[in-house]
C-alpha positions, 0 to 999 in steps of 0.5 A: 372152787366152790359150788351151793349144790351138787353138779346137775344134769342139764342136758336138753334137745331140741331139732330145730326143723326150720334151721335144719338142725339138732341142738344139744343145750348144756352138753357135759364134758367129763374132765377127770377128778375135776368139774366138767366144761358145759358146751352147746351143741349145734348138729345137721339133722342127718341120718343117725351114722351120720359123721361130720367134722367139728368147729370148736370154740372155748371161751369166756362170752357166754354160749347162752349170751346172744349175739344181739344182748352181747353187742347189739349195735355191732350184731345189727350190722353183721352179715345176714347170712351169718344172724340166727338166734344161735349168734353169738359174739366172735364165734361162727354162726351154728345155722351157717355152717350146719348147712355147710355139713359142720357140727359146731361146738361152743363151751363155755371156759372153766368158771364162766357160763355153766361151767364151774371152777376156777375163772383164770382165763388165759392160763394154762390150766384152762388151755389144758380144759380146752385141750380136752374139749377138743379130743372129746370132740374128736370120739363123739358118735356125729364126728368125723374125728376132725376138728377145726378152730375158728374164731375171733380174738379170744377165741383165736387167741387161745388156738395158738395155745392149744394147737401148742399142745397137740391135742388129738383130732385137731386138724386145722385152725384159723385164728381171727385176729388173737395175740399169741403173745399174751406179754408183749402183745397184750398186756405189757406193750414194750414193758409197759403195763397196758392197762385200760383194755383188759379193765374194761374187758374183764368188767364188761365182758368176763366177770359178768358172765362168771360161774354161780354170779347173780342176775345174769338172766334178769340182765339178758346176759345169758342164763343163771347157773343151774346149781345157783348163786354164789356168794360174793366171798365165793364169786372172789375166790373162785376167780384170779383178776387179769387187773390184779395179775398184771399190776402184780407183775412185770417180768416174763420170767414171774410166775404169772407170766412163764406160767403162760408161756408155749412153744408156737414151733409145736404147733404143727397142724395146717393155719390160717392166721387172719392179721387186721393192718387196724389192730395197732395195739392187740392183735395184730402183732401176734398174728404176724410172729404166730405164723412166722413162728408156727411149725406147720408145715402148710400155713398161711397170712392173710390181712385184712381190715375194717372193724375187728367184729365184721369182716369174720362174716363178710361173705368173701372172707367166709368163703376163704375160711370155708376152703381152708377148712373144707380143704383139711377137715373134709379133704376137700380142696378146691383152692389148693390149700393142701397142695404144697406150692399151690396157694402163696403163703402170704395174701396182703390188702395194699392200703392206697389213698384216704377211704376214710374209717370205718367204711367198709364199702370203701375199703373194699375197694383197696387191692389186694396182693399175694406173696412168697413170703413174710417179710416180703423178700424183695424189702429195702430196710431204709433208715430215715434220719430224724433231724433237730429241725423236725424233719426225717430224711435218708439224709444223716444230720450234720448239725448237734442239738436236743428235742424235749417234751414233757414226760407223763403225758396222757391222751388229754394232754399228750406232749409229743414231738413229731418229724415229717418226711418231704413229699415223696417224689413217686408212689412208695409202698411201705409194708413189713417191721418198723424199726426206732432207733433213739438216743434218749435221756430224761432230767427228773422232775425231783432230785429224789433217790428214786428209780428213774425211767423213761416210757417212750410211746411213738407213732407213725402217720400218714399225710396226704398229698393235700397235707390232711392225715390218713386215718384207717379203721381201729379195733372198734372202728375209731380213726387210727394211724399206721402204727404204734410203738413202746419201750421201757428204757429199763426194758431196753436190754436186747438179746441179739443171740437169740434166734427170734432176734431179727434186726427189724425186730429186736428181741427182748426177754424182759425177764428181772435180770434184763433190768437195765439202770436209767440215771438222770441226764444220760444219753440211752441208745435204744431201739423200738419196735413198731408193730407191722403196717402198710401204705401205699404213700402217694407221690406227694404224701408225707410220714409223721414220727411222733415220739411222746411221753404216754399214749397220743390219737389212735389209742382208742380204749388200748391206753396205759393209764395204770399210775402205779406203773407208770408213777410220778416218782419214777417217770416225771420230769422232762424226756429228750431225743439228742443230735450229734456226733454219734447219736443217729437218730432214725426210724428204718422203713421196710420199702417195698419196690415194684415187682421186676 
């Protein structure tokens, strides 16, 4: 990594008496034989031996970058309590929790902001850099040698990696909606590479704010580096692209990928991991698996929903944090947090009937109930038989036959076939693992000796009992369905030895050797994994399982559009689903009966 000048001191402090706090600008973390990581300060004015536990964030927005120039649509809808000129996206607001007896910390990741060196978000090597910001947190004068994590998406992702390696002081995190599974949560959903998010991340909201980068203060978009500019040659070295990186690679065993790679069973600290029913295609997997998987001892999930930005600052859910928090960084426990058995491991919002998207008066509304544990152990895994009619029932086909649909469909033109259950008899909730399991083949659309496969996309919806389609809030408030699912058929190898191998939820190593052949016109069997959901489906309502041949409503900017991986020669022609005499087609439902 490349710097114009020598590292400079920029510290500066302010006490701002008005919002009853000291703020330390430009804090140099010292990180040996390396640059240091700069971070903002925010301290409760407060006798000098004072000593307060630290919330620490670390990632790629910009401490300097405000809230409102960030997202302003999105910040003029935040919670009152929680704007100050100190807001910034997806972290905890300084002024809030300073009054609250916290000191926050805010760094910026190595190579972004005010901090040099090499821009790889998500690697190791920045896990390691945050590892030292919070073990330094943890020996400043104003700590009370207790730090916490908190916050959204990034800047819960990067706890589970972290808190993986154990860093001293750490003593509780909540990751808010953050994958814990950077392959198949984030970037290659069932195989297939998932491309469009982390293009328009990484061009909006990472490499704009990229160390040394010209015009980030003229563009309000934080300040320009104090050491200055930086060459567009030295702006392209001192970075590694997330685009380039995913396309480059496609296996778990790469080295890009195991480079990445940390043992959830480490963590070892207590967790509030906060998992939205919304986030369908980024999220909301990795939340479920980091708590099923995390070795704390007191750990907890809770589900929510609404926007992926809001409800961090509704003022019930900060006063959920704030317990948690209070609980293991203050030892002040006034929920039971700390008390083994006290509180239900598992918390649970019950989605019952059309409130419409994106309403959050009206999703306040939906119940909310707690449980003993994940999956709920009273779970009936139902299978609902797919037929060539088009119909899905508990009952098996008799009848023989195959259901086709064009491969290499997009959102603007989607080829899909769908499945509809009859109206449910009586109220049936469905909460927990969705499982697919289909008998598959494909005819090219070339006789050509090129690789062949098939990508099979499928969606689970939800019908009213007027017939009109539930839709519920996505990442960014756009209308989605209960759930989504990929897989690769290359990809379709499982390991059922190992012990994450669940039969609700297959595991898959998607290493190169787990490559599997996928020759023209030959019957595949192989099983998806859909993502967790919940509905309460009332008495009359119906379910809808689509299987398509590329990403269908509810993709939202979550779509896989590379079409290097996902390329004519490999993929076009026609897919089928085929009946008959052992080729059972279904999708397993987790039913959820009422309590006894």
């Amino acid at each position: 990594m490349t710097t114009t000048n020598a590292i400079k001191d920029l510290l500066e402090i302010h006490e701002d008496k008005e919002n009853g706090l000291i703020f330390e600008k430009n804090v140099s973390i010292p990180r040996e034989s390396t640059f240091p990581i700069r971070c903002n300060v925010y301290r409760p004015i407060a006798s000098q031996d004072a000593r307060f536990p630290v919330l620490v964030t670390y990632g790629p927005y910009g401490k300097d970058i405000d809230y409102e120039s960030f997202k302003k649509d999105s910040f003029d809808e935040v919670n009152p309590e929680h704007k100050s000129k100190y807001s910034a996206w997806e972290t905890p607001d300084p002024v809030y929790w300073t009054k609250n007896g916290y000191v926050v910390v805010r760094a910026d990741e190595r190579g972004l902001g005010q901090s040099p060196g090499l821009l790889d978000t998500m690697s190791k090597g920045t896990s390691e850099c945050f590892f030292d910001v919070v073990e330094w947190a943890a020996e400043q004068p104003w700590s009370s040698g207790k730090v916490g994590l908190l916050g959204i998406s990034y800047y819960a992702g990067s706890q589970w990696r972290v808190a993986a390696r154990r860093p001293k002081g750490l003593s509780a995190i909540v990751p808010w909606e953050g994958m814990s599974d950077y392959y198949r949560d984030r970037c290659r959903h069932g195989g297939i590479l998932s491309d469009a998010f982390i293009r328009f991340w990484w061009n909006r909201q990472v490499i704009t704010n990229q160390y040394g980068r010209p015009g980030r203060a003229s563009a309000k978009w934080g300040e320009d580096t104090a050491e200055g500019d930086l060459s567009s040659e030295v702006l392209a070295a001192n970075r590694r692209d997330q685009n380039d990186d995913n396309a480059a690679n496609h296996f778990r065993d790469d080295d890009y990928y195991s480079s990445k790679e940390f043992s959830l069973e480490d963590i070892e600290v207590p967790l509030l991991s906060v998992a939205n029913w919304g986030g369908i295609l980024l999220h909301l997997r990795g939340n479920v698996e980091g708590w099923t998987w995390a070795g704390s001892k007191f750990k907890y999930l809770r589900f929510i929903v609404g926007r992926h930005d809001l409800p961090f600052y509704y003022h019930d859910e900060v006063e959920v944090q704030k317990s948690f928090l209070d609980a293991f960084l203050k030892g002040k426990d006034t929920v039971g947090w700390s008390e083994e058995g006290k509180v239900p491991p598992v918390s649970m919002v019950l989605r019952k009937g059309d409130v419409g998207f994106n309403n959050p008066k009206f999703e306040a509304t939906y119940a909310r109930r707690e449980e003993v544990a994940w999956p709920i152990p009273r779970t009936q895994y139902t299978n609902y038989h797919l037929h060539p009619d088009g119909t899905l029932s508990t009952k098996s086909p008799s009848e023989a036959g195959k259901k086709s649909y064009k491969a290499l469909g997009t959102l603007d033109s989607p080829e899909a076939i769908q499945f509809t259950t009859p109206p449910f008899e009586q109220e049936t909730e469905i909460t927990g693992h969705v499982l697919a399991h289909l008998n598959v083949s494909m005819t090219p659309e070339s006789n050509d000796d090129q690789p062949k496969d098939i990508d099979i996309f499928v969606t689970l919806r939800y019908l009213s009992p007027s017939g009109k389609e539930v839709h519920y809030t996505g990442t960014a408030g756009d209308p989605i369905p209960l759930a989504k699912g990929w897989l690769r058929v290359s990809m379709r190898k499982v390991d059922d030895k190992h012990p994450k191998h669940r039969s609700y939820l297959p595991y898959r190593r998607y290493y190169k050797e787990d490559v599997q052949e996928v020759k023209p016109d030959t019957v595949y069997g192989v099983d998806v994994e859909i993502w967790p959901t919940n509905v309460i489906a009332e008495k009359g309502g119906r379910l809808v399982f689509e299987v398509a041949s590329g990403d269908t409503q509810g993709s939202g900017i979550f779509q896989h559009k590379s079409e290097m991986d996902r390329s004519k020669s490999k993929l076009a022609g026609t897919n089928h689903v085929h009946f008959g005499e052992g080729l059972e087609n279904y999708v397993t439902l987790p039913i959820i009966p009422e309590k006894a």
